[in-house]
TORDO-212583 format. One record per residue (C-alpha): x, y, z. Coordinates in steps of 0.02 Angstrom, whole numbers, padded with zeros to 5 digits, always signed. Each point is the difference from the previous one (the first is absolute). Example, Ala and Ser with C-alpha at 12.3 -4.5 7.8 and 13.67 -1.06 7.14 Angstrom:
BEGIN
+00615-00225+00390+00069+00172-00033
***
This chain:
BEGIN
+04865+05592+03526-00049-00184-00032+00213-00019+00004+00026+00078+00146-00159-00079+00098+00102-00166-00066+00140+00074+00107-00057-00007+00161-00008-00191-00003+00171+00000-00003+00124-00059+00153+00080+00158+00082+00183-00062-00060-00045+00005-00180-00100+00170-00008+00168+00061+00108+00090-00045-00157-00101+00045-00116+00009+00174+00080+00186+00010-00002+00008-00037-00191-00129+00099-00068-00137-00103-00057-00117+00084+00133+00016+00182+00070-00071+00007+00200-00122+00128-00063-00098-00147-00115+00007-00111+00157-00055+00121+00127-00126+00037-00127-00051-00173-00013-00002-00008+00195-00128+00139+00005-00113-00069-00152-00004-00161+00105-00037+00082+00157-00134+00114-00063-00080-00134-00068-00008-00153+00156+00058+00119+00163-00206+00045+00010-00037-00181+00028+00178-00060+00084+00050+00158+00103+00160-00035+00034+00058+00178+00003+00021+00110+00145+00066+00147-00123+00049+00017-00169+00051+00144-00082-00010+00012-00182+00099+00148-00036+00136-00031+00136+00033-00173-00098+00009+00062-00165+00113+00136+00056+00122-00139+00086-00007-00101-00164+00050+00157-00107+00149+00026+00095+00042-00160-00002+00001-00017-00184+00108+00162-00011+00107-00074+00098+00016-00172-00104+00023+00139-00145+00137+00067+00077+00100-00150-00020+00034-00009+00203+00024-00139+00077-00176-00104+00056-00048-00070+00166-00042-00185+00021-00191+00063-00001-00004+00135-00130-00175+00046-00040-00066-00127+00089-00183+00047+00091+00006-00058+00192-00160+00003+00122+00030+00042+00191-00098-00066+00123-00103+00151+00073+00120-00010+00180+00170+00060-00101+00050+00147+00013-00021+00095-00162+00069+00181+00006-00129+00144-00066-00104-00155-00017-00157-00049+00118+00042-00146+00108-00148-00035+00089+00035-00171+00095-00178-00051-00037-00071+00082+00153-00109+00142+00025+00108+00076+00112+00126+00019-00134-00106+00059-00136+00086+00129-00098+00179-00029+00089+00143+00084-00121+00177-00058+00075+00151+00118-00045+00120-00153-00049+00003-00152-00106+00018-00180+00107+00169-00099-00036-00075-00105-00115-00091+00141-00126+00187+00086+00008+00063-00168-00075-00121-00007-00120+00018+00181-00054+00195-00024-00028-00040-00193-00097-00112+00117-00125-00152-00083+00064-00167+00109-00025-00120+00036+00138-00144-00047-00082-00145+00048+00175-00031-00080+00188-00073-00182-00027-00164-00026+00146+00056-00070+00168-00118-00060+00145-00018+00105+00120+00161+00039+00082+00082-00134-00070-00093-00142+00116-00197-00094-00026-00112+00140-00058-00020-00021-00177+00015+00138-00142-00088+00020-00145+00097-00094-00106-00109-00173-00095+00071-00151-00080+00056+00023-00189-00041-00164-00043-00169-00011+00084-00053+00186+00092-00118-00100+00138+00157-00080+00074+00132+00085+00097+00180+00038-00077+00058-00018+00197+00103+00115+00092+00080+00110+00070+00077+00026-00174-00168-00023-00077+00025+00139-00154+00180-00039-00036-00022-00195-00024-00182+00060-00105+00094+00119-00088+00125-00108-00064-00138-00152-00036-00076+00123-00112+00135+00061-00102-00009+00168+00061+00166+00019+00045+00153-00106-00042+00067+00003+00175-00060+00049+00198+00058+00006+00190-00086-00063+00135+00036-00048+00183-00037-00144+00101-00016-00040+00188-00073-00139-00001-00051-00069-00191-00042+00167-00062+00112-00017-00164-00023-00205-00048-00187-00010+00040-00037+00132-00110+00097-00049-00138-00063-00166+00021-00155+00051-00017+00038+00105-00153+00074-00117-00086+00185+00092-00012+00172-00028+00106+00005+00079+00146+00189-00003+00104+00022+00044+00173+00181+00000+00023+00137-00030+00139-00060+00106+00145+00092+00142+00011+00054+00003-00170-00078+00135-00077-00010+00160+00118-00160+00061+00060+00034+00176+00033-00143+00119-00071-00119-00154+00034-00162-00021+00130+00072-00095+00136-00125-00120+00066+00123-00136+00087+00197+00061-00001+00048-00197+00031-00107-00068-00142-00053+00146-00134+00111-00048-00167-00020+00088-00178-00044-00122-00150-00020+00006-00179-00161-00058-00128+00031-00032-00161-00059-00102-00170+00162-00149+00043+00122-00017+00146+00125+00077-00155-00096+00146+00012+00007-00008+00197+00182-00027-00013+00036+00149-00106-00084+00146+00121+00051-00109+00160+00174+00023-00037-00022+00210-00006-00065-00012+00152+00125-00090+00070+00139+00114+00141+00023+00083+00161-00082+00158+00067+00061+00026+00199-00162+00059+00045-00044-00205+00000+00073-00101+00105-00070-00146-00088+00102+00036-00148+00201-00063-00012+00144+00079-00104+00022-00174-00079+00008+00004-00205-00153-00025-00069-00020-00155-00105-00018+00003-00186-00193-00079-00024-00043+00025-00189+00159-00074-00058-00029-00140+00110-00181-00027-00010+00011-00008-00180+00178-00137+00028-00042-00158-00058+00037-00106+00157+00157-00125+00022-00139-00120+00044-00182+00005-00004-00059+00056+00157-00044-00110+00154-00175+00047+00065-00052-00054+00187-00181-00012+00011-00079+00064+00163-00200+00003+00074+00052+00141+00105-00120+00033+00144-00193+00029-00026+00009-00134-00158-00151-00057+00059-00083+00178-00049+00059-00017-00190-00139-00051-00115-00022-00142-00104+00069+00072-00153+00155+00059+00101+00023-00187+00077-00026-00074-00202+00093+00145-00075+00160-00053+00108+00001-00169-00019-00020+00013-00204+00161+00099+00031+00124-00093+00108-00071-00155-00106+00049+00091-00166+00184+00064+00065+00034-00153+00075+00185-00056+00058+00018+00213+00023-00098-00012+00132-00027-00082+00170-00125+00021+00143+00048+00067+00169-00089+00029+00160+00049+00150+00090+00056-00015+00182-00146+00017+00147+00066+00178+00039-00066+00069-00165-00173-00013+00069-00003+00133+00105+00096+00117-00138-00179+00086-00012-00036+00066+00134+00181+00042+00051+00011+00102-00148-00184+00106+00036+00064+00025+00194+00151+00075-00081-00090+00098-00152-00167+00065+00137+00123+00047+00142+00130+00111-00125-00156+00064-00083-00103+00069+00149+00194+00105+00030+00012+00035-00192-00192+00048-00035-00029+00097+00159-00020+00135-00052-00145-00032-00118-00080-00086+00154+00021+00146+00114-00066+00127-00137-00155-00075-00113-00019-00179+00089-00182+00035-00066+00075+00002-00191+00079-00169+00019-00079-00141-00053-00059-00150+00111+00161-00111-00047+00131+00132+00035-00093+00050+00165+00001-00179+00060+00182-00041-00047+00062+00172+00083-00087-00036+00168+00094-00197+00003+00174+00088-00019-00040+00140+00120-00046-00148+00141+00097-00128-00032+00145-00030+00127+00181+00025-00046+00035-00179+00040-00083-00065-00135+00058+00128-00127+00166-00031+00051-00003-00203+00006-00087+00050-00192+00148+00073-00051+00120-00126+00044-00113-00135-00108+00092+00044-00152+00174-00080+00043-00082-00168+00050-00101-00003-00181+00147+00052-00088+00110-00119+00087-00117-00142-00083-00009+00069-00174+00179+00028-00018+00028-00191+00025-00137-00025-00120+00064+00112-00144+00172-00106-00009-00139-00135-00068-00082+00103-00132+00039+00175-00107-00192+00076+00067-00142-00073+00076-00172+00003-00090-00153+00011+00072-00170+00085-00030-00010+00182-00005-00185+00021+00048-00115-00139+00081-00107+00014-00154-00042+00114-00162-00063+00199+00053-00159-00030+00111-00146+00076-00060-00069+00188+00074+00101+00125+00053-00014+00003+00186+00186-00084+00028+00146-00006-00083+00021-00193+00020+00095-00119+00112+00196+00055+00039+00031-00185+00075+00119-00073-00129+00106+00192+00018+00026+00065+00161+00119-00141+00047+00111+00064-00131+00008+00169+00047+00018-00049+00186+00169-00082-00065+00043+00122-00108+00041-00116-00130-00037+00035-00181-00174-00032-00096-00064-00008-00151-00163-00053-00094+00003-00048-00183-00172-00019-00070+00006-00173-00098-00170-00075+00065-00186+00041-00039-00148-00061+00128-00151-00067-00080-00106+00156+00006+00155+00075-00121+00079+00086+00128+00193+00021+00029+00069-00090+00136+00207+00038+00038+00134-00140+00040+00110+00096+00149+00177-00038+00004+00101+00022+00129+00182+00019+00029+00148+00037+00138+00029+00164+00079+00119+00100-00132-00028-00135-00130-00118+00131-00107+00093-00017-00168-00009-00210-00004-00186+00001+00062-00035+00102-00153+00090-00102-00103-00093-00154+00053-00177+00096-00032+00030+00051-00162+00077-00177-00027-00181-00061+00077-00073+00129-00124+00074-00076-00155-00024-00152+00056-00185+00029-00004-00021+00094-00170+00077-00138-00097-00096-00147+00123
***
């Protein structure tokens, strides 16, 4: 067992291969899933529900299948967690709400049809705050339980900080896919918006809601990103254009090494200390790969563009919870319904044109640079569990639908995780996770 404990330390890519030759059977790694589980979920809780006996039964079959001599999917026997608001079929998919408790739906979301064909393994439904939005979970911090792992994908990003499982979806809205893995201390990677259908998902916000990834290494990321990767007509967010190929990329070596733009996005003045010394260690240690660059006056009111848009399309999305157990919904759901439901269309509307002006800025910017870095979090997890942390350094992002990811290189001085966020053009997935696994490197051999 001590071997296969030894296992799940491993980067996704290399227990992928090590599945496809032989050297491990999916049974010993779901098995070594569960020991690990059994043994931390009591004290982490990043599960929402796990099924022993369905996972062993999905790792048998996949092994007879290897057996067979059939051809393998790029995720063979690999165990995935789903954030609790995809749609599992035959599998409870309880949104994190009350109201939902027990929900069974009759068909698999877009993305868990992906990973079903790719060979991937359902391994259970990771925790998610309530309805996907401020209410926390359950779910602690693996590397110190009296902070918060953040949210809303608070058991995926725990999940995979805890070597539970190899790999794990999540969403995000606003930061709810980098803060956590920040946190966590893993890579998180939101990608292009619309590039990953959402069919079979909780929609909170239809102009902002995007699928991401959490896993050890952006490799990892890179590897179940591209599955995920298509068209499905049901979202009009997603395009018929080819998908891009990510894990040969990511793992390319560059032509050059990679030219980093370094940006105090709005609310800098909320990071922490360590965040402030942490960043200035780091553009001081890359050096001529990186410049500094202030962002254009517009960006500062990217925040609260982005919540008129998010509060107005979820009091249409979530009323029906509001209508039928208002009294079941916690304070911060409540509150963020009753802003969308009154606020006037003018302002949603002169929201939704905010994008184009932002993007109009950063595509002049990423003809200087290959992804701009910046802070993924304002500071390490904050202690209690009451929030889920500050989403300032995120929601800009996902308001421009550009592509994010955090790779966890720096430690605070209480030995927490802090992430480096890089950031990178709409469509330009595959180079932006080529330059954070570049950054990765980088840092291992620093």
């Amino acid at each position: 067992m001590k071997d296969l404990e030894t296992a799940l330390d491993l980067g996704a890519v290399e227990l992928r291969d090590r599945l496809a030759g032989g050297a491990l059977s999916a049974l010993d790694l779901v098995e070594a899933c569960l020991a690990r589980i059994a043994a931390r979920e009591p004290e982490i809780g990043a599960w929402a529900w796990i099924d022993p006996d369905y996972a062993r039964e999905q790792a048998r079959r996949l092994d007879a299948h290897r057996a067979s001599g059939r051809t393998l999917g790029p995720l063979h026997g690999l165990p995935v967690g789903l954030k609790d608001m995809i749609d599992t079929a035959r599998i409870p998919t309880g949104n994190g709400c009350a109201l939902d408790a027990g929900r069974v739906p009759a068909r698999d979301a877009f993305v868990v049809e992906r990973l079903r064909a790719a060979g991937a393994l359902i391994l259970g439904k990771t925790v998610t705050t309530e309805l996907a939005f401020l209410h926390p979970g359950k779910t602690r911090n693996p590397h110190n339980p009296a902070h918060t792992p953040g949210g809303s994908s608070s058991g995926s990003a725990a999940a995979v900080a805890d070597a539970m499982v190899p790999l794990a979806l999540g969403t995000q809205t606003g930061g709810s896919v980098i803060r956590p893995a920040a946190f966590c201390g893993v890579t998180g990677f939101k990608p292009s918006f619309g590039a990953i259908p959402r069919r079979g998902v909780l929609m909170q916000s239809h102009s902002l809601d995007t699928v991401g990834v959490f896993a050890a290494d952006p490799l990892g990321a890179a590897l179940v990103a591209e599955t995920l990767f298509g068209f499905d007509e049901t979202d009009p967010a997603s395009s018929l254009a080819p998908p891009p190929r990510l894990l040969d990329t990511a793992r390319g070596t560059p032509p050059l090494p990679p030219v980093f733009a370094f940006v105090r996005p709005p609310g800098w003045d909320r990071a922490d200390p360590d965040t402030h010394a942490a960043f200035a260690e780091l553009t001081a240690a890359l050096g001529d790969q990186v410049f500094a660059l202030d962002l254009p006056p517009a960006f500062e009111e990217a925040a609260p563009q982005r919540a008129k848009i998010n509060m107005a399309e979820m009091a249409r999305h979530y009323y029906r919870y509001d209508r039928d157990g208002r009294d079941l919904l916690g304070a911060e759901t409540r509150a963020a319904i009753d802003k969308g439901a009154n606020m006037p269309a003018r302002d949603y509307l002169a929201a939704l044109d905010r994008p184009k002006v932002l993007n109009a800025a950063l595509d002049e910017i990423f003809t200087r640079c290959d992804a701009i870095l910046c802070p993924a979090a304002p500071g390490p997890a904050p202690e209690g569990l009451g929030t889920t942390g500050d989403p300032i350094f995120n929601g800009l992002w996902t308001l421009c639908g550009t592509p994010a990811v955090t790779v966890p290189i720096l430690t605070a001085g209480n030995g927490l995780p802090m992430g480096v966020q890089l950031v990178g053009p709409r469509g330009g997935d595959a180079r932006l996770l080529r330059s954070a696994q570049w950054l990765y490197d980088w840092a291992a051999g620093a």
